[in-house]
C-alpha positions in Angstrom: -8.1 -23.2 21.3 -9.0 -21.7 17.8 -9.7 -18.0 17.6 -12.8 -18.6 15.4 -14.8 -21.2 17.6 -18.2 -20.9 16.4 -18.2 -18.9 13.1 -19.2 -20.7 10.0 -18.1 -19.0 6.8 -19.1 -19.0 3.2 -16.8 -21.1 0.8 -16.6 -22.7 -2.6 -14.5 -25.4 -3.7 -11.1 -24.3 -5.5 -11.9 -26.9 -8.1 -15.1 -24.6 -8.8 -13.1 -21.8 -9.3 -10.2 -23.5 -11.8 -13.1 -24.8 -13.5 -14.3 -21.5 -14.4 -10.9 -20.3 -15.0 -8.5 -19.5 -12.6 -6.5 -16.1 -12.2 -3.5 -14.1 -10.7 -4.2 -10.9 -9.5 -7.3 -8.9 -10.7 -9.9 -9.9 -13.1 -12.9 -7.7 -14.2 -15.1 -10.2 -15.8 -18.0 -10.4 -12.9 -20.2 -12.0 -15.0 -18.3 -15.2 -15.4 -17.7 -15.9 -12.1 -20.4 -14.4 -9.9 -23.5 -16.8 -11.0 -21.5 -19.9 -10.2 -19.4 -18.1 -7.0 -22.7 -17.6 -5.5 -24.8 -20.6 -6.8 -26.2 -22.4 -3.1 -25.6 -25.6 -5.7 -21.9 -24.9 -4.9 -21.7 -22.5 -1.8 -21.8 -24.4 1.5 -21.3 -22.7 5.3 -17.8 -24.5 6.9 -16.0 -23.7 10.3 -13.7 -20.8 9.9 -11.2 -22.5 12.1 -10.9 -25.9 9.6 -10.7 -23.8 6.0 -8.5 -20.9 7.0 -5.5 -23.0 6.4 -7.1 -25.5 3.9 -6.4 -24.4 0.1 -9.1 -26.7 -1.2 -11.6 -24.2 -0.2 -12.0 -20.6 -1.5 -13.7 -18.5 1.2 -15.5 -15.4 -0.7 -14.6 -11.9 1.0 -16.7 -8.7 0.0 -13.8 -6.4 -0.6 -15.5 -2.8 -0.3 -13.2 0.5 -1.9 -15.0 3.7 -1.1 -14.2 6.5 -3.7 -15.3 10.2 -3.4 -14.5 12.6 -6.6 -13.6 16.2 -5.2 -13.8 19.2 -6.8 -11.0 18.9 -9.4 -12.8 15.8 -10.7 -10.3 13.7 -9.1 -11.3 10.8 -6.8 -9.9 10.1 -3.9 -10.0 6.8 -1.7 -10.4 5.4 1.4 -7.5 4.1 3.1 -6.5 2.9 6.6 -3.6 0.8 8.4 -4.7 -2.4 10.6 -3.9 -1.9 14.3 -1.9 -4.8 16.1 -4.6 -6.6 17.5 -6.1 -7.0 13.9 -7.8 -11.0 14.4 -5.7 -12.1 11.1 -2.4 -11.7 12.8 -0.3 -12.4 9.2 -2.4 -8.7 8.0 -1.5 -6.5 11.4 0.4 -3.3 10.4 -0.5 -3.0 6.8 -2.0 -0.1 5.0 -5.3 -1.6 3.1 -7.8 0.2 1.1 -10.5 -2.5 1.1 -13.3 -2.9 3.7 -15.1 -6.2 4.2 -14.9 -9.4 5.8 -16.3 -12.7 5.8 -19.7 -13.9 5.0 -21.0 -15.6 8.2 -24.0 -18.0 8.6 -26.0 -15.7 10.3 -26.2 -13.5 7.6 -28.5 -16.0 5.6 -29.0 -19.6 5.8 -29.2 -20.1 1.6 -25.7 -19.2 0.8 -26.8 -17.6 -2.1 -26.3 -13.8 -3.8 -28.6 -12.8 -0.9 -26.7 -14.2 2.0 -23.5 -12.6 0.2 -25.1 -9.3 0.3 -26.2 -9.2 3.7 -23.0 -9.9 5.0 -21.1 -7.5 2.6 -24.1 -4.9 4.3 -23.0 -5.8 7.9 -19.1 -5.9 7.5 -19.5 -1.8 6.3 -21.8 -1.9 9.0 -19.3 -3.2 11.8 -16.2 -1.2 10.4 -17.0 1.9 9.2 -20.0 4.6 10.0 -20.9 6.3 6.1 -22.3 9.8 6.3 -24.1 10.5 3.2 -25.4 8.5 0.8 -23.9 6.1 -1.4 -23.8 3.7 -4.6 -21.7 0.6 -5.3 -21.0 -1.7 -8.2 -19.6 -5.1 -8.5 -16.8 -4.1 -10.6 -13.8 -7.6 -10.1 -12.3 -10.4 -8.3 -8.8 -10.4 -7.2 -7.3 -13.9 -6.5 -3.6 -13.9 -4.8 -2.2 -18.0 -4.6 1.5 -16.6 -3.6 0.8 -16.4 -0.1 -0.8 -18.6 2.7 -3.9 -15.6 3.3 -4.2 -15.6 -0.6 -4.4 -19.4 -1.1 -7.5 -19.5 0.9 -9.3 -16.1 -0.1 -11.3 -15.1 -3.1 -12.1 -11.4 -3.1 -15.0 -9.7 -4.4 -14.3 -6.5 -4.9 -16.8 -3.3 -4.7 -16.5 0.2 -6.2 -18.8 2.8 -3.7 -18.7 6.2 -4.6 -19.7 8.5 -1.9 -21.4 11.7 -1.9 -19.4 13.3 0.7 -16.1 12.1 1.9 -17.7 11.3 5.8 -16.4 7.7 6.7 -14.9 7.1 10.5 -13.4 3.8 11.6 -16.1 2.0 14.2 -13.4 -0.3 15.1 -9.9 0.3 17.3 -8.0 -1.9 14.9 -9.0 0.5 11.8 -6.4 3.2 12.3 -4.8 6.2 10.4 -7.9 6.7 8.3 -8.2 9.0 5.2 -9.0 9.9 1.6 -6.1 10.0 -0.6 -5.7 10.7 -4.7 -4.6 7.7 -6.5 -0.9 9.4 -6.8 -0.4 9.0 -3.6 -1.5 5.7 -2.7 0.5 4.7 -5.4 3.8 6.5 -4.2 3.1 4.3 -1.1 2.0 1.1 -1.9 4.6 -0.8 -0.9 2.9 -0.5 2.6 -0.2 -1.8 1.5 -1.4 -5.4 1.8 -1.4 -7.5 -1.2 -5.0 -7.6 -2.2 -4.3 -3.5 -1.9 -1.8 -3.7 -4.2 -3.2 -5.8 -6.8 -6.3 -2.8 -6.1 -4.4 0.1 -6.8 -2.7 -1.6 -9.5 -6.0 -1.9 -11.0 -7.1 1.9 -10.4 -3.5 2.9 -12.0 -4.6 1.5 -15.4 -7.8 2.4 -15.6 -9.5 -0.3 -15.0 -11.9 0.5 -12.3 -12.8 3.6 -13.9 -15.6 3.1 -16.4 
């Protein structure tokens, strides 16, 4: 029996996204990809169960990094380690510094930027509490075809930079959770999943900084 029975998730074809241009790793360029990525003209709601091992669909995943600048001017980052009974068994035991998740079909029936949003609001929602306020950017994509979770996945990833660094894991499989200064997420990122990687990567030249 599948582990996702009912969930429909949001996809686009991979042709879609090699027509607009296709990429390893991280790419900042939001504005190329977005309108189209979340264009109900190409969107369309599928059973988790059928596209998580079919390559011909990109499923898009919210990818949320939460960032609080201390005193010395520095920021810091949210990072955590996935518990063992993690639902995507081929992630358990990694360090990640991204929250989000899928974009079901009960977050919106249009498929659309709206649909993407709403889910984005209620994977934060399920994982994490925030205290304090907060505001978030769109700020890259990361794409990762040298592995089976890669081949299927698109992330979307989000900058939110927190007043206060208050953020507590609302799930059991969300363990060992922290802020940390880029120096020494880096020193360990060989513990971090790959869409962390290709993250920190990205924070270590600068290029989620503007």
């Amino acid at each position: 029996m599948s582990q996702f029975p009912d969930e429909h998730v949001l996809v686009v074809p991979r042709t879609l996204f090699d027509r607009v241009g296709a990429f390893q790793g991280f790419c900042g360029d939001t504005a190329a990809y977005l309108p189209l990525l979340l264009d109900p003209a190409h969107t369309s709601w599928r059973p988790r169960a059928s596209v998580e091992d079919d390559p011909s669909f990109k499923q898009l995943i919210p990818y949320c990094v939460l960032a609080w600048r201390g005193e010395d001017g520095l920021r810091h980052y949210f990072a955590y380690t996935r518990g063992g009974g993690q639902s995507e068994a081929r992630l358990r035991a990694k360090r990640s510094l991204g929250i989000g998740g899928h974009i079901s079909s009960t977050d919106g029936e249009h498929g659309d930027d709206t649909s993407y949003e709403a889910g984005m609001r209620r994977e934060l929602a399920e994982e994490i509490a925030i205290g304090g306020g907060w505001t978030g950017r769109c700020v890259g994509l990361i794409n990762d075809d040298s592995n089976a979770v890669g081949s299927v996945h698109l992330g979307i990833v989000h900058l939110l930079e927190l007043e206060r660094p208050d953020v507590a894991s609302r799930e059991s499989e969300l363990v060992e959770c922290g802020f940390e200064p880029l120096a020494a997420l880096m020193a360990d990122r060989d513990r971090f999943e790959t869409w962390s990687q290709i993250t920190l990567d990205a924070l270590a030249s600068g290029l989620l900084e503007t």
